[in-house]
CHARMM-style PDB file with segment names, atoms N, HN, CA, C and O in Angstrom:
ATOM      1  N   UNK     1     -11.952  13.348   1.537  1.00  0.00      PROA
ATOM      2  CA  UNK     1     -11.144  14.426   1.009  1.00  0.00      PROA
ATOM      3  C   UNK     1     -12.006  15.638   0.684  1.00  0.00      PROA
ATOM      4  O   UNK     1     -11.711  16.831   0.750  1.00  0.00      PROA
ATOM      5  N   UNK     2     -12.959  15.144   0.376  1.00  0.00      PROA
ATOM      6  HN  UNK     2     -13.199  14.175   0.322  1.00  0.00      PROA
ATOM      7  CA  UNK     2     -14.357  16.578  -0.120  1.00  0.00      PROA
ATOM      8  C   UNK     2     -14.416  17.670   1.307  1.00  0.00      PROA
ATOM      9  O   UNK     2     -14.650  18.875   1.219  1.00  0.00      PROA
ATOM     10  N   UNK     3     -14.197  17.068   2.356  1.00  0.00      PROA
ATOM     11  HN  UNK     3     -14.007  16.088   2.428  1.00  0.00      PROA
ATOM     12  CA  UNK     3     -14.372  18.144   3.649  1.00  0.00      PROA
ATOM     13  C   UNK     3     -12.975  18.506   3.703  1.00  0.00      PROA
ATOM     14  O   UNK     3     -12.634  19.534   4.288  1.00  0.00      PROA
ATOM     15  N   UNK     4     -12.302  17.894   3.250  1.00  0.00      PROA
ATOM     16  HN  UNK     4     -12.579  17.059   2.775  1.00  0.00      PROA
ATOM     17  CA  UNK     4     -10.497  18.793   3.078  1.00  0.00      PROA
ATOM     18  C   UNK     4     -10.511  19.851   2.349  1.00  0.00      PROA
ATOM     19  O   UNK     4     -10.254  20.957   2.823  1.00  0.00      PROA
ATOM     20  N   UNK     5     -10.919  19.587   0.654  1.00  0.00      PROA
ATOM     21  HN  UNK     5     -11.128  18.689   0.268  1.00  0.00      PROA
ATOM     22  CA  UNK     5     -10.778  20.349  -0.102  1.00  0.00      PROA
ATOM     23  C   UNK     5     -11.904  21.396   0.515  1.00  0.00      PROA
ATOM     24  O   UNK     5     -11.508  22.515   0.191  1.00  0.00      PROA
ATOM     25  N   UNK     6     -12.757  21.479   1.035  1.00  0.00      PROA
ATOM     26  HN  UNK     6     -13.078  20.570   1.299  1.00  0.00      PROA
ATOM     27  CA  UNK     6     -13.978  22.623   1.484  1.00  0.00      PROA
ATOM     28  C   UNK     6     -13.218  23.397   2.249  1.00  0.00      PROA
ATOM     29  O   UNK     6     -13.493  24.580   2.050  1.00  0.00      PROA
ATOM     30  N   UNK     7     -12.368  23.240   3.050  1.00  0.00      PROA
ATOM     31  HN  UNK     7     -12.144  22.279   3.211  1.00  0.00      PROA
ATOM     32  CA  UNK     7     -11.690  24.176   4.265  1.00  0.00      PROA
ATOM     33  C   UNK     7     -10.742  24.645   3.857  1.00  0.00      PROA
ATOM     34  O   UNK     7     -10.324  25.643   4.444  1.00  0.00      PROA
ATOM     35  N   UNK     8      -9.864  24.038   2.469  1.00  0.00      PROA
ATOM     36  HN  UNK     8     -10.204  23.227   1.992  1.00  0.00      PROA
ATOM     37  CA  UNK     8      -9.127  24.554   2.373  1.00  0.00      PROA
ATOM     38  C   UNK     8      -9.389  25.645   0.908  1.00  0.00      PROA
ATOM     39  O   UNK     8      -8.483  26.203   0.287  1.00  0.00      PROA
ATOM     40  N   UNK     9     -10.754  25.729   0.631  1.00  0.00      PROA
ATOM     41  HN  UNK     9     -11.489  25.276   1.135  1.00  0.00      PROA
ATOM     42  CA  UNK     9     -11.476  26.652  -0.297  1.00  0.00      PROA
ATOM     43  C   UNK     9     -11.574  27.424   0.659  1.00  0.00      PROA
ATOM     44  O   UNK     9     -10.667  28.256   0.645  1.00  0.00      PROA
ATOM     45  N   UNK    10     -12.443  27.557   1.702  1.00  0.00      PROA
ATOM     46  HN  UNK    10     -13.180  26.881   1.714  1.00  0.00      PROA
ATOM     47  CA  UNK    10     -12.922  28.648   3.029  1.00  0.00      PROA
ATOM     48  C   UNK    10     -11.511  29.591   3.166  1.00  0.00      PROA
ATOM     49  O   UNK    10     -11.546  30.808   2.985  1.00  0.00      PROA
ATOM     50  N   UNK    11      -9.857  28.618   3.624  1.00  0.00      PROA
ATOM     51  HN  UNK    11      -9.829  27.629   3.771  1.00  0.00      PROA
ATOM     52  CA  UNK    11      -8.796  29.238   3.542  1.00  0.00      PROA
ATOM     53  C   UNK    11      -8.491  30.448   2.863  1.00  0.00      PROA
ATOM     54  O   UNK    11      -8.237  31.561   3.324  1.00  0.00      PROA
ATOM     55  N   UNK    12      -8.585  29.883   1.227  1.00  0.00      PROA
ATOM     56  HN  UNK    12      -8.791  28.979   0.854  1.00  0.00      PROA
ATOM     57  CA  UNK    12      -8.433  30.610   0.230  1.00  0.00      PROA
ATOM     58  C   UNK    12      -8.774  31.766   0.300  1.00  0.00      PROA
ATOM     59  O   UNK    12      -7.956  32.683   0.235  1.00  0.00      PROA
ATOM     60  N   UNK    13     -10.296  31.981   0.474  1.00  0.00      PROA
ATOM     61  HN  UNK    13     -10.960  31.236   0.527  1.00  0.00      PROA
ATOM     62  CA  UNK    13     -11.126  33.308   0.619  1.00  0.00      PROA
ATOM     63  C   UNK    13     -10.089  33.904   1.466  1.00  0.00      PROA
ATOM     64  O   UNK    13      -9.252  34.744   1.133  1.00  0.00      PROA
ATOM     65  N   UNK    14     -10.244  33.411   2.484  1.00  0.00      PROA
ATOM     66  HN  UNK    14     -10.924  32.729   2.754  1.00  0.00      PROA
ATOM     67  CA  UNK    14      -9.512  34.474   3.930  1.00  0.00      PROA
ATOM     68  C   UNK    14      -8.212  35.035   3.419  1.00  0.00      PROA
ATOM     69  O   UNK    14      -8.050  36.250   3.313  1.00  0.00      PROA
ATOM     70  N   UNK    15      -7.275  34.149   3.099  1.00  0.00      PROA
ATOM     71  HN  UNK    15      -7.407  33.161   3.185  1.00  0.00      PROA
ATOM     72  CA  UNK    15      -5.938  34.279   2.726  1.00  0.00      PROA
ATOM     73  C   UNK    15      -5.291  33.431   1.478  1.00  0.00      PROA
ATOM     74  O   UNK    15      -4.872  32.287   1.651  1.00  0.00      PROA
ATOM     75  N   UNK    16      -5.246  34.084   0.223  1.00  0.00      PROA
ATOM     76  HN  UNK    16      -5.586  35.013   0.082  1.00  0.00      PROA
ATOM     77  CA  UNK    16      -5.386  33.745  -0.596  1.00  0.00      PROA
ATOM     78  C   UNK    16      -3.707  32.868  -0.921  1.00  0.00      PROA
ATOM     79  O   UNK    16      -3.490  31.907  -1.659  1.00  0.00      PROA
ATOM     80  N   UNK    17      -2.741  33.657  -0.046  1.00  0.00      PROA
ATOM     81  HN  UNK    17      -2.918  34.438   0.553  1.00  0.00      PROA
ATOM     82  CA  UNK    17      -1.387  32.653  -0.226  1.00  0.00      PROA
ATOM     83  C   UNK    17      -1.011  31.521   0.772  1.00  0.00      PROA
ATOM     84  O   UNK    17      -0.105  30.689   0.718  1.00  0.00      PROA
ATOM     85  N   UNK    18      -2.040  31.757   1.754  1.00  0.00      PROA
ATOM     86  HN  UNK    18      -2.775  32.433   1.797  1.00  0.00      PROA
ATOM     87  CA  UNK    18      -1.689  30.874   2.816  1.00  0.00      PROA
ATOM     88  C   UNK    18      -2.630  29.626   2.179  1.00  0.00      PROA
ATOM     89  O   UNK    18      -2.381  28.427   2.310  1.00  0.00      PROA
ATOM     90  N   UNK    19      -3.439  30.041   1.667  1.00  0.00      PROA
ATOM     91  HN  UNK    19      -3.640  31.015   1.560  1.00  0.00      PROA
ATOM     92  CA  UNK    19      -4.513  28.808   1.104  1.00  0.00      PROA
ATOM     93  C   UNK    19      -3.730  27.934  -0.568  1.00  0.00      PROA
ATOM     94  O   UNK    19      -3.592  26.813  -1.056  1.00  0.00      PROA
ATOM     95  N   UNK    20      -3.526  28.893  -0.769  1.00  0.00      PROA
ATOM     96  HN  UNK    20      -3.639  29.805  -0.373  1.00  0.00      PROA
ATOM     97  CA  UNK    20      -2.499  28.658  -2.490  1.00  0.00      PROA
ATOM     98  C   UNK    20      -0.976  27.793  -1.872  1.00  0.00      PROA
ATOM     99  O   UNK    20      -0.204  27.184  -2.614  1.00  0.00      PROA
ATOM    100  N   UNK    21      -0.829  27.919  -0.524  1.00  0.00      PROA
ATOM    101  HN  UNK    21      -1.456  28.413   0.079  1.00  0.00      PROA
ATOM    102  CA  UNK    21       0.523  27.134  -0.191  1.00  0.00      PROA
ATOM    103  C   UNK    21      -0.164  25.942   0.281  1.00  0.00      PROA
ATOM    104  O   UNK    21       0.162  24.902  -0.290  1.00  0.00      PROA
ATOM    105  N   UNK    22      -1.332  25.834   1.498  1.00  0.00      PROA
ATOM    106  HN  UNK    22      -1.597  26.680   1.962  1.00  0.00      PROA
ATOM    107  CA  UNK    22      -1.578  24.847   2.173  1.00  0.00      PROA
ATOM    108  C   UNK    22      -2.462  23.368   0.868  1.00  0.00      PROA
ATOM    109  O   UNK    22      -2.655  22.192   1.177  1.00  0.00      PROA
ATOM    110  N   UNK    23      -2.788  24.004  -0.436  1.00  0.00      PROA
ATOM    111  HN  UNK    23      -2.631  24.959  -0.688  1.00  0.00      PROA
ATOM    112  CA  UNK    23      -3.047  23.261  -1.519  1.00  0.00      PROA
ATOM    113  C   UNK    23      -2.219  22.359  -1.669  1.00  0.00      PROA
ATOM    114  O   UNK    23      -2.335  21.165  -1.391  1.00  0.00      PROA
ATOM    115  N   UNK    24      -1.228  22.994  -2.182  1.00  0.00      PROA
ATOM    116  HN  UNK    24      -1.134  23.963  -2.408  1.00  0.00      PROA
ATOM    117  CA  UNK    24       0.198  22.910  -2.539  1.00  0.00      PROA
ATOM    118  C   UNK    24       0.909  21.509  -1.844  1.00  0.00      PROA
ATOM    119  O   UNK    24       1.278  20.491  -2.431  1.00  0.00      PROA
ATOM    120  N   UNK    25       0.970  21.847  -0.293  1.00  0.00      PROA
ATOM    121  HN  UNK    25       0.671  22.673   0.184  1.00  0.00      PROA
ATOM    122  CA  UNK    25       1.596  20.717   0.464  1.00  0.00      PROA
ATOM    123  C   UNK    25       0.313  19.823   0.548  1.00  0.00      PROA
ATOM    124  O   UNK    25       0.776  18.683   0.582  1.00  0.00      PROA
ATOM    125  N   UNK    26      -0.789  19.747   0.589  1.00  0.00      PROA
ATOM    126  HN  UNK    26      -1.165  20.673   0.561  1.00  0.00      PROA
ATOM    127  CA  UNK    26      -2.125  18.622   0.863  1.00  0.00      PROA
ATOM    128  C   UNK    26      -1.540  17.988  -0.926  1.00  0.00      PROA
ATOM    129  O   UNK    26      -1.504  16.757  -0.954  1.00  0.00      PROA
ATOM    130  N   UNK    27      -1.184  18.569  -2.080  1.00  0.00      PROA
ATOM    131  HN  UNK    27      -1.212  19.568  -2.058  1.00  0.00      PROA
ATOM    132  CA  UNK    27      -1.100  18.203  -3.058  1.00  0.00      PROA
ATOM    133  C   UNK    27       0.002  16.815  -3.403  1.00  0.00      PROA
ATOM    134  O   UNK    27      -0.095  15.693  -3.900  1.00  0.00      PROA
ATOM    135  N   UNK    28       0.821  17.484  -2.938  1.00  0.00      PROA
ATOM    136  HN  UNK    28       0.900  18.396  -2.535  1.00  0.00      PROA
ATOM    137  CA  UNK    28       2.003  16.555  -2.080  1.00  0.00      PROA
ATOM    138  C   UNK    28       2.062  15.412  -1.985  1.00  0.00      PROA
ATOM    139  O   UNK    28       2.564  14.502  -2.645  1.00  0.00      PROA
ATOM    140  N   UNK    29       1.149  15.553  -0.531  1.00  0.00      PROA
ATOM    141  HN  UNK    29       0.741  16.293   0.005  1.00  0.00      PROA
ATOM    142  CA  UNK    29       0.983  14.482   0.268  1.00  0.00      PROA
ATOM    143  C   UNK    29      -0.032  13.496  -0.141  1.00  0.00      PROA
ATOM    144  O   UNK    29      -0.077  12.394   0.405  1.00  0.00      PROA
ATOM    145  N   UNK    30      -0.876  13.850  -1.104  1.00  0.00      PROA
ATOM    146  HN  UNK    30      -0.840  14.745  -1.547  1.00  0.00      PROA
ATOM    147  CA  UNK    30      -1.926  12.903  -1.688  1.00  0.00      PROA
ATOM    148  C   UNK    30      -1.252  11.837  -2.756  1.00  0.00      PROA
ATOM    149  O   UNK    30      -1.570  10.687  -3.059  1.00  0.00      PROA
ATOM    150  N   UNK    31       0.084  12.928  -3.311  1.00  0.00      PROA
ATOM    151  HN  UNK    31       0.343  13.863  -3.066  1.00  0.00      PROA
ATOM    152  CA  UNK    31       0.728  11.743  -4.345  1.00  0.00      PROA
ATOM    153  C   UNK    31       1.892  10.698  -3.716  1.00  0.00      PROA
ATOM    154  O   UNK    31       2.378   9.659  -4.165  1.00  0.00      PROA
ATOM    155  N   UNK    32       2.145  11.554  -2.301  1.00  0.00      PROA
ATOM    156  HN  UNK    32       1.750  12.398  -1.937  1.00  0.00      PROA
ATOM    157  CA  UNK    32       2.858  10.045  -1.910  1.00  0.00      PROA
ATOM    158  C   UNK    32       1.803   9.134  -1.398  1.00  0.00      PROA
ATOM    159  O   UNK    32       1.435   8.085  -1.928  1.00  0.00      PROA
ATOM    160  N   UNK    33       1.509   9.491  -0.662  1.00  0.00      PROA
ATOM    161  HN  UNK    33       1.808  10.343  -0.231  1.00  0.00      PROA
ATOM    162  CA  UNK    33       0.318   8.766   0.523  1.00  0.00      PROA
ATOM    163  C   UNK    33      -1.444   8.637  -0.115  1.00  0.00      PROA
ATOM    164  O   UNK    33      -2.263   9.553  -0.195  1.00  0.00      PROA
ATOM    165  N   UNK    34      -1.567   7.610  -0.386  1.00  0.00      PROA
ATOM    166  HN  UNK    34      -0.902   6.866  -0.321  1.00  0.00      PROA
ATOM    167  CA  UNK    34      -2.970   7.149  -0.443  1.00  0.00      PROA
ATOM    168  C   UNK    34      -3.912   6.888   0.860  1.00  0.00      PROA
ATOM    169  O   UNK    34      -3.676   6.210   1.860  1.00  0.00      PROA
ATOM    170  N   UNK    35      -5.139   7.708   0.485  1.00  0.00      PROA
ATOM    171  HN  UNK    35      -5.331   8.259  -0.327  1.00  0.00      PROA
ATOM    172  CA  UNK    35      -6.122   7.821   1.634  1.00  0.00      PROA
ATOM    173  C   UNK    35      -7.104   6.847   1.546  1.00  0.00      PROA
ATOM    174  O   UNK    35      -7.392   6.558   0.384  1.00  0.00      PROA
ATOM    175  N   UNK    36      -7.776   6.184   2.508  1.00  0.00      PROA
ATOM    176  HN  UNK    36      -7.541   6.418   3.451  1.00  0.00      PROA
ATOM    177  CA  UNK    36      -9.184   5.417   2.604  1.00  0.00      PROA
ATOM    178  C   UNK    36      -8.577   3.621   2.423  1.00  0.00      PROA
ATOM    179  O   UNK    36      -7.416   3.228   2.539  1.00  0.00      PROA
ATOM    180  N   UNK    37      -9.403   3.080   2.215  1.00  0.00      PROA
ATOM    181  HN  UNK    37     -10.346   3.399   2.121  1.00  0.00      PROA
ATOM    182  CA  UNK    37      -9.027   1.324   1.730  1.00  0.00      PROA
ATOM    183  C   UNK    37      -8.302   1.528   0.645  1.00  0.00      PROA
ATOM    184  O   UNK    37      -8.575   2.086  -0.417  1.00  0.00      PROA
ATOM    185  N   UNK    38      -6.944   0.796   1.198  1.00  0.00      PROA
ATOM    186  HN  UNK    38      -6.722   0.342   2.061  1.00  0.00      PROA
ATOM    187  CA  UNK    38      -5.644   0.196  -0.433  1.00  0.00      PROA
ATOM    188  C   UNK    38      -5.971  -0.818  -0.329  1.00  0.00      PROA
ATOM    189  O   UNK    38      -5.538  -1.103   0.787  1.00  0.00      PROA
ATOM    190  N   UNK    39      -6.741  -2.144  -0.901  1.00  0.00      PROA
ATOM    191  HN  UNK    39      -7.093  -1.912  -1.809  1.00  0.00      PROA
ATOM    192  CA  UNK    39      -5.876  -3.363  -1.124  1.00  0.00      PROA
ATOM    193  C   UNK    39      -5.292  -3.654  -2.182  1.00  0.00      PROA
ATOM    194  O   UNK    39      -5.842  -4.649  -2.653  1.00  0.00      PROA
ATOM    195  N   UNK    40      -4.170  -3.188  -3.033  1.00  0.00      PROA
ATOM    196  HN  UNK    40      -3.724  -2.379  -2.651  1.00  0.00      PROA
ATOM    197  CA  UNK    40      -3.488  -2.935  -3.958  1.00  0.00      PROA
ATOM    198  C   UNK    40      -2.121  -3.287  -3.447  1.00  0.00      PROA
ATOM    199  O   UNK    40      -1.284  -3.910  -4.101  1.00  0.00      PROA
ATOM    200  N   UNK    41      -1.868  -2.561  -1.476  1.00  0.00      PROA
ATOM    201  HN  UNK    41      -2.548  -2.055  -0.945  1.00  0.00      PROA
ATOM    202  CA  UNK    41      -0.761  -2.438  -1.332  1.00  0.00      PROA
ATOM    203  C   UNK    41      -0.707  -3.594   0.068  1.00  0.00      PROA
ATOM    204  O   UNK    41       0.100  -3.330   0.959  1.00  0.00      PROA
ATOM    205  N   UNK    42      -1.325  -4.478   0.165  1.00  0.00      PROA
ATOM    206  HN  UNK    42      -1.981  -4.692  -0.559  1.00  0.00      PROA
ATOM    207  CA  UNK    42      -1.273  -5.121   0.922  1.00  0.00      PROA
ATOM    208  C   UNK    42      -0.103  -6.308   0.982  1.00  0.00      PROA
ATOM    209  O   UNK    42      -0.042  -7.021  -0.019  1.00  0.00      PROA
ATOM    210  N   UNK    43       0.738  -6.555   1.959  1.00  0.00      PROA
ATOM    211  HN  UNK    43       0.688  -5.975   2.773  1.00  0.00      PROA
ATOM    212  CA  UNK    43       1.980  -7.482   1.415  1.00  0.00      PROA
ATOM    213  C   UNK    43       1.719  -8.844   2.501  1.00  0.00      PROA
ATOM    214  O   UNK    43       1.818  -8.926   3.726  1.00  0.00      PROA
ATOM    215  N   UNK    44       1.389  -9.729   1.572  1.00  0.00      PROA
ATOM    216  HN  UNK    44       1.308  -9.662   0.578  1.00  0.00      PROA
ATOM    217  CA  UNK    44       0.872 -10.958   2.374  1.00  0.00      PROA
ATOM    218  C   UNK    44       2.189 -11.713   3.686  1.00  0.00      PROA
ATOM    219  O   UNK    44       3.409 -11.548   3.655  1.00  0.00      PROA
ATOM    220  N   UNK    45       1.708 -12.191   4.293  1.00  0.00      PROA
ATOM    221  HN  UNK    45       0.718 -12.325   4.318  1.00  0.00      PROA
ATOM    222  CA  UNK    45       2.526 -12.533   5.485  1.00  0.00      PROA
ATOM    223  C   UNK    45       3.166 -13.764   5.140  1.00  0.00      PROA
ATOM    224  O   UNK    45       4.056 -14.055   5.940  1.00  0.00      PROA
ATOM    225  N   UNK    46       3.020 -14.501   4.301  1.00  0.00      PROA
ATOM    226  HN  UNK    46       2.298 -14.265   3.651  1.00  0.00      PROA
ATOM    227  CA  UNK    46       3.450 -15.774   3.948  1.00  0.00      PROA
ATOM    228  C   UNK    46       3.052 -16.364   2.403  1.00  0.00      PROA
ATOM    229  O   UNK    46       1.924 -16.730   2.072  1.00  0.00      PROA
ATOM    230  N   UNK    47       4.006 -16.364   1.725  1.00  0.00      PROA
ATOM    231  HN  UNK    47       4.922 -16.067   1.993  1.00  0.00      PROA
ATOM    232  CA  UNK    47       3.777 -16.995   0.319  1.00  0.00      PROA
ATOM    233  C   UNK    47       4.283 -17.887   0.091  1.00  0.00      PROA
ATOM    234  O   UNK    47       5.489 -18.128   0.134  1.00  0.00      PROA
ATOM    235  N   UNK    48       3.169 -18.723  -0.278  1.00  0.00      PROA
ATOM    236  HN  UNK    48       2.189 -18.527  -0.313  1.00  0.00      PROA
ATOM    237  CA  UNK    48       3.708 -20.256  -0.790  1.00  0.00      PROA
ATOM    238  C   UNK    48       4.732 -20.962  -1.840  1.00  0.00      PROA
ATOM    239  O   UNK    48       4.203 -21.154  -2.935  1.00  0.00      PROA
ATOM    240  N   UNK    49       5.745 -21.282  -1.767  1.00  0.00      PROA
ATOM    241  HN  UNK    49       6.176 -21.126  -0.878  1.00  0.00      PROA
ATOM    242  CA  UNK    49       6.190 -21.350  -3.363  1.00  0.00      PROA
ATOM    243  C   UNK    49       6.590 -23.050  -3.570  1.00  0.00      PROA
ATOM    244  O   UNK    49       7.679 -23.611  -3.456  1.00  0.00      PROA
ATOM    245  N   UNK    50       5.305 -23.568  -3.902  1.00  0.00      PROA
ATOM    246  HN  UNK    50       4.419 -23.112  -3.994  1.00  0.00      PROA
ATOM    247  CA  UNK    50       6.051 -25.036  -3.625  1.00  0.00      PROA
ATOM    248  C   UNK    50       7.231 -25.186  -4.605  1.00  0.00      PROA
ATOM    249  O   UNK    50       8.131 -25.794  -4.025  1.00  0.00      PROA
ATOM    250  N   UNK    51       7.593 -24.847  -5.940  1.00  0.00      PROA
ATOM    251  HN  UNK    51       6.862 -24.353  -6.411  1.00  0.00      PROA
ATOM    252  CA  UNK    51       8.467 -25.301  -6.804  1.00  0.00      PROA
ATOM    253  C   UNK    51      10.193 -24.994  -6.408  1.00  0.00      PROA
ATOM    254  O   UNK    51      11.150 -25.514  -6.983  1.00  0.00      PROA
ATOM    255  N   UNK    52      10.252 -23.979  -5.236  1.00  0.00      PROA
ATOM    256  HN  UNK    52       9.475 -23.557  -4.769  1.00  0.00      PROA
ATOM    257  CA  UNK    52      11.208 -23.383  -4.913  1.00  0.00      PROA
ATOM    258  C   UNK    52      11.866 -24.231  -3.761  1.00  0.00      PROA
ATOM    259  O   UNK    52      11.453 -24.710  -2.705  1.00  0.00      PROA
ATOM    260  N   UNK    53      13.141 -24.204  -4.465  1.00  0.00      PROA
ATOM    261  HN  UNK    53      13.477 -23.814  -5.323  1.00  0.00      PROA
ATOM    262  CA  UNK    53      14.006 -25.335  -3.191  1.00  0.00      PROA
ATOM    263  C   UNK    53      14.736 -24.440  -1.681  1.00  0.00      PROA
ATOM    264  O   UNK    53      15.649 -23.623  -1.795  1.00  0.00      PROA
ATOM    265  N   UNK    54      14.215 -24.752  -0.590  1.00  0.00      PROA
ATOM    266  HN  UNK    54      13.472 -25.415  -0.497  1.00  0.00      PROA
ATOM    267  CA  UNK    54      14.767 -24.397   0.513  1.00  0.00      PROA
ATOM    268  C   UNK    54      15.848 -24.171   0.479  1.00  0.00      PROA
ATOM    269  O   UNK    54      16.685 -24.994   0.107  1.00  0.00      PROA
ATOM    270  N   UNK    55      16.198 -22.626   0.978  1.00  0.00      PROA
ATOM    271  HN  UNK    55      15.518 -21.957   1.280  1.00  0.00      PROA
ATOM    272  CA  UNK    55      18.149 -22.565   1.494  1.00  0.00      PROA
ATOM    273  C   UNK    55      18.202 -21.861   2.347  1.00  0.00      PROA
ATOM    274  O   UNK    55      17.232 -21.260   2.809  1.00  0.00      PROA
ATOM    275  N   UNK    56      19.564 -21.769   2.814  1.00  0.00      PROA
ATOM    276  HN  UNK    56      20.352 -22.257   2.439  1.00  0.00      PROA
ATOM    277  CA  UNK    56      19.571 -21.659   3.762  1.00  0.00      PROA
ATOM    278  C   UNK    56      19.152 -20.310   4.075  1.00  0.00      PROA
ATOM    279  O   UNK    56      19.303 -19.565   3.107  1.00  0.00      PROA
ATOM    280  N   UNK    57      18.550 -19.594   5.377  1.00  0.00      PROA
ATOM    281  HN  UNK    57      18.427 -20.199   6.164  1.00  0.00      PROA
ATOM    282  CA  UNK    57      18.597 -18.192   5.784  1.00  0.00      PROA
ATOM    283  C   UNK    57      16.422 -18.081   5.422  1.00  0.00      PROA
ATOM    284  O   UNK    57      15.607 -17.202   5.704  1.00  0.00      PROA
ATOM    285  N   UNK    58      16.261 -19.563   4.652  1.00  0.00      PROA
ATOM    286  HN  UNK    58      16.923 -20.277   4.423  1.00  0.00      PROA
ATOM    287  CA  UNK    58      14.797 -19.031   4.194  1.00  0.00      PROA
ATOM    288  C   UNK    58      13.823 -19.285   5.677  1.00  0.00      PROA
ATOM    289  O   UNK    58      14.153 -19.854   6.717  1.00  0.00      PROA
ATOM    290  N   UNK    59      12.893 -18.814   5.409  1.00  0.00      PROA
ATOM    291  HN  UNK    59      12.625 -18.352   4.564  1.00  0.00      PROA
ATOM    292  CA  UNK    59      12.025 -18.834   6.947  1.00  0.00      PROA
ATOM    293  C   UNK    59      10.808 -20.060   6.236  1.00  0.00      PROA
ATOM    294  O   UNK    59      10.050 -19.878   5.283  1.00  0.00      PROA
ATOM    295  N   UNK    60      10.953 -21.156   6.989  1.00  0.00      PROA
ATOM    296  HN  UNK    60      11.569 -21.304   7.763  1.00  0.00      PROA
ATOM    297  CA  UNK    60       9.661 -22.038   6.514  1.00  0.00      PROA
ATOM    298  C   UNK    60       8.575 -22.330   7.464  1.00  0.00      PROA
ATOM    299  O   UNK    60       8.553 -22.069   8.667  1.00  0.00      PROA
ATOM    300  N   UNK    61       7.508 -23.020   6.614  1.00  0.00      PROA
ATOM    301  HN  UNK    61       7.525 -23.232   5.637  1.00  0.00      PROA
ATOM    302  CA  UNK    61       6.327 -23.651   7.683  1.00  0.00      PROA
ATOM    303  C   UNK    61       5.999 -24.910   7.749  1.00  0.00      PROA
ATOM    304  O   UNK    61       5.464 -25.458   6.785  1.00  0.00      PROA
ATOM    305  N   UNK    62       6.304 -25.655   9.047  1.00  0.00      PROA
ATOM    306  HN  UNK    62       6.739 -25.210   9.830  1.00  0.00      PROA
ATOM    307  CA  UNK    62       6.688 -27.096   8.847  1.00  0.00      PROA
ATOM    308  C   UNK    62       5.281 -27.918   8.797  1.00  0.00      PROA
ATOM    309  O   UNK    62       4.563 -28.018   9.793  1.00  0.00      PROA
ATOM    310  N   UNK    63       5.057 -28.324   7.912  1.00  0.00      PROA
ATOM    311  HN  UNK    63       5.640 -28.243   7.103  1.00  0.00      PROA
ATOM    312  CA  UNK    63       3.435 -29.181   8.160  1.00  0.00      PROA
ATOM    313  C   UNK    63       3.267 -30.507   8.927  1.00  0.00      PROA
ATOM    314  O   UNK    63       4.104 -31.359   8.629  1.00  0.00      PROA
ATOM    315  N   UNK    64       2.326 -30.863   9.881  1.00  0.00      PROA
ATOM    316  HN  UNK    64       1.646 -30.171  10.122  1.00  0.00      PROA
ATOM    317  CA  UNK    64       2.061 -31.991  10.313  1.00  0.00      PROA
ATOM    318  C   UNK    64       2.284 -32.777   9.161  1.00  0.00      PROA
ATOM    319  O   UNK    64       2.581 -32.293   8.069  1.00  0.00      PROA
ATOM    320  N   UNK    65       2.146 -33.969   9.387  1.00  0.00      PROA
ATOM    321  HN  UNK    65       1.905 -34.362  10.275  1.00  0.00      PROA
ATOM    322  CA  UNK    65       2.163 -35.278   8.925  1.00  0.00      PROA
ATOM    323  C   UNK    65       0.525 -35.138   8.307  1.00  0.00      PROA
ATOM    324  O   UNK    65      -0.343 -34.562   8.963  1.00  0.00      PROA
ATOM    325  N   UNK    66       0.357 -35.524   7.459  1.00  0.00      PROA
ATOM    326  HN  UNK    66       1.062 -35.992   6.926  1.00  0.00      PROA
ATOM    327  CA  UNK    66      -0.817 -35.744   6.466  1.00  0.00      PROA
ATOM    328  C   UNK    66      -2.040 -36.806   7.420  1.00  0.00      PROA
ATOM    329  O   UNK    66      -1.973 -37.901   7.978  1.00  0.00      PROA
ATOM    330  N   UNK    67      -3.092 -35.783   7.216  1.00  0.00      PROA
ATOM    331  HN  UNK    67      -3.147 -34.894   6.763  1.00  0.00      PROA
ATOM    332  CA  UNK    67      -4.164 -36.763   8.484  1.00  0.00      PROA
ATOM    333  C   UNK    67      -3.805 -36.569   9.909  1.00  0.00      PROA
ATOM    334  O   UNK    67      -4.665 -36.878  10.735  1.00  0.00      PROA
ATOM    335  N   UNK    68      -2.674 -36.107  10.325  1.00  0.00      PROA
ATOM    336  HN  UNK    68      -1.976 -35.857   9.654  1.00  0.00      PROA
ATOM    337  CA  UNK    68      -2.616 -36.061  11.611  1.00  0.00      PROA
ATOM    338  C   UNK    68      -3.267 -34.130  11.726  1.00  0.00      PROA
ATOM    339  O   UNK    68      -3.305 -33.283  10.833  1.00  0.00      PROA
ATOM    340  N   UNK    69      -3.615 -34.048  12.958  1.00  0.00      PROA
ATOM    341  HN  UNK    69      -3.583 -34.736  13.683  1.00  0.00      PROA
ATOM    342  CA  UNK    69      -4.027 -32.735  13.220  1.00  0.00      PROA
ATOM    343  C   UNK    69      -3.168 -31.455  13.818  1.00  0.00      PROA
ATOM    344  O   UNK    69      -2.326 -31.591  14.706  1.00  0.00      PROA
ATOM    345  N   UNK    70      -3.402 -30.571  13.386  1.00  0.00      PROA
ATOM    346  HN  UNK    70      -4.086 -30.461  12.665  1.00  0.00      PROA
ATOM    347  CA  UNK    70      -2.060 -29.477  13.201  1.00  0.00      PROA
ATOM    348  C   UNK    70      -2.370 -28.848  14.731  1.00  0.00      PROA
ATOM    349  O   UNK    70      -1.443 -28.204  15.221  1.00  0.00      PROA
ATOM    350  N   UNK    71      -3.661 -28.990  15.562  1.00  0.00      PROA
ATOM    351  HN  UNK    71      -4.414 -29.513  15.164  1.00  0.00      PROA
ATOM    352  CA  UNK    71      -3.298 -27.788  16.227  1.00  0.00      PROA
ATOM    353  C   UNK    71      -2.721 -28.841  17.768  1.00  0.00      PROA
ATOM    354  O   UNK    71      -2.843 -28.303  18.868  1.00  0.00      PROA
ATOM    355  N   UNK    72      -2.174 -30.174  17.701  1.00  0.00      PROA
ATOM    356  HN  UNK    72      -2.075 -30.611  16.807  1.00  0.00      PROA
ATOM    357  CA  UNK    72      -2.182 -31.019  18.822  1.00  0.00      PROA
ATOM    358  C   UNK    72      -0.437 -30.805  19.085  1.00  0.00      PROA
ATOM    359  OT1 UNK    72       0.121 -31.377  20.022  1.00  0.00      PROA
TER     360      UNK     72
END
């Protein structure tokens, strides 16, 4: 973001409303959208819930038989 905010200082100089607007919308967009590594927002592909009883419409994962091997 440091080479964002630099160009859009350089802006400023040149054109002081076009730079005072293009802030403005980069300002924006930083509070919806997060930049660089989130893992905060990561949504796992499969959660376990053993205590929870199956119904219908739920998506499950059927396990081998105990000792037998899963990838045969």
């Amino acid at each position: 973001m440091s080479r964002l905010t630099e160009l859009l200082r350089q802006v400023r100089k040149a054109d002081a409303q076009l730079g005072t607007d293009l802030e403005a919308e980069v300002a924006a967009l930083t509070k919806r959208r997060t930049f660089g590594l989130v893992f905060e927002q990561h949504q796992p592909e499969a959660v376990e819930l053993p205590g929870r009883v199956v119904r219908r419409g739920d998506k499950v994962r059927v396990l081998p038989p105990r000792g037998g091997c899963p990838y045969v």
